[in-house]
C-alpha positions as CSV (number, residue, x, y, z in Angstrom):
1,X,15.1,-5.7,0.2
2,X,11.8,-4.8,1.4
3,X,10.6,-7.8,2.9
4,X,7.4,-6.6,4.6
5,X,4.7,-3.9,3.3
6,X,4.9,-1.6,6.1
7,X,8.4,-1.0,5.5
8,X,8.0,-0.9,1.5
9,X,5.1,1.9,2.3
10,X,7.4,3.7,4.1
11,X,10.0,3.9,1.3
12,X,7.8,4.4,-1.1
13,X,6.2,7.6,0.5
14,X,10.2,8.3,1.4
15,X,10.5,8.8,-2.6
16,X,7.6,10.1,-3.2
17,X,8.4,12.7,-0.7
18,X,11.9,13.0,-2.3
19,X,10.4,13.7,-5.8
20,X,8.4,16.1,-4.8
21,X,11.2,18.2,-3.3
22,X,13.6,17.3,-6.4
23,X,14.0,20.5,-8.6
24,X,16.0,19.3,-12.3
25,X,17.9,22.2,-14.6
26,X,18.1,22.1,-17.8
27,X,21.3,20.6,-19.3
28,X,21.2,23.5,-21.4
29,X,20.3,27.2,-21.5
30,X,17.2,27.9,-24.1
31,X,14.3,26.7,-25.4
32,X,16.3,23.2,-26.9
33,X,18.0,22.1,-23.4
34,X,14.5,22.1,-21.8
35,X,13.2,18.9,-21.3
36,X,10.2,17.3,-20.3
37,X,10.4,16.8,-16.6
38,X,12.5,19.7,-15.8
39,X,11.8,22.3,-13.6
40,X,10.4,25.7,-15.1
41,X,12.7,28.9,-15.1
42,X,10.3,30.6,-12.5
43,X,10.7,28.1,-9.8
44,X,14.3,28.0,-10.1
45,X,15.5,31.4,-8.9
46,X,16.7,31.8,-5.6
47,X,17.7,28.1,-5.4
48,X,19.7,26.9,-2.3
49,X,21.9,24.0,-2.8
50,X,21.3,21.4,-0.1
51,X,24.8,20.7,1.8
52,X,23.4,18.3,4.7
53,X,24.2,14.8,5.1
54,X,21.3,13.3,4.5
55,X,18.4,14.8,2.7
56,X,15.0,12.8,3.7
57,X,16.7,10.9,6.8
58,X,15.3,7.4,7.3
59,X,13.1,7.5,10.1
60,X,14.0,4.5,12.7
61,X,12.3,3.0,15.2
62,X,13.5,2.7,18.7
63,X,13.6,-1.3,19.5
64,X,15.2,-1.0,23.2
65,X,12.6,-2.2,25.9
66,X,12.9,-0.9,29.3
67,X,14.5,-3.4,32.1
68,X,12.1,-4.7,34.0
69,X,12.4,-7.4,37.0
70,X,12.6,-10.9,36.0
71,X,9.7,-12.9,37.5
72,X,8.8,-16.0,39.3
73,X,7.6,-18.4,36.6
74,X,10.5,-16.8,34.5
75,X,13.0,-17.7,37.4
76,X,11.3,-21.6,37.0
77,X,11.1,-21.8,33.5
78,X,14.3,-23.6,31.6
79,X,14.9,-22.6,28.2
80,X,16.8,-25.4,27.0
81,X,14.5,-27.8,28.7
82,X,11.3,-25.8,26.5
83,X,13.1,-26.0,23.2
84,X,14.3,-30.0,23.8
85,X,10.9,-31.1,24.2
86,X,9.6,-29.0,21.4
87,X,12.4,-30.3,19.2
88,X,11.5,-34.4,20.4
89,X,8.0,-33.4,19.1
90,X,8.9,-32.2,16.0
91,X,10.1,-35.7,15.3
């Protein structure tokens, strides 16, 4: 599911991409196998077949943040002590 737009946009022009790349033959040979949709006899010769893995790969993004040293009021600060008073003011 596509819970935020940035990543819906991005499949979206993913498809969009992949339609415009998609070339459909005709179920049959003649003027009654052509279809609407299909793609005409001219751009169809000299058609190589696509053998790779993945055709439009998903681009992803690198999350991994670079170590860094820990500081001073990081070194004081308690985590559990931060999230028991938040949750004694939540009641």
């Amino acid at each position: 599911r596509n819970k935020c737009a940035e990543s819906l946009q991005a499949n979206v022009n993913r498809l969009k991409l992949y339609k415009s790349k998609l070339l459909i033959f005709p179920n049959k040979s003649g003027k009654k196998g052509v279809k609407k949709g299909d793609t005409p006899k001219s751009e169809l010769q000299n058609v190589a077949q696509n053998t790779l893995k993945e055709i439009i790969p998903v681009e992803r993004p690198t999350l991994r943040v670079k170590a860094r040293a820990i500081t001073s009021d990081e070194k004081e600060a308690s985590a559990f002590k931060t999230l028991k008073k938040e949750r004694t003011n939540m009641k």
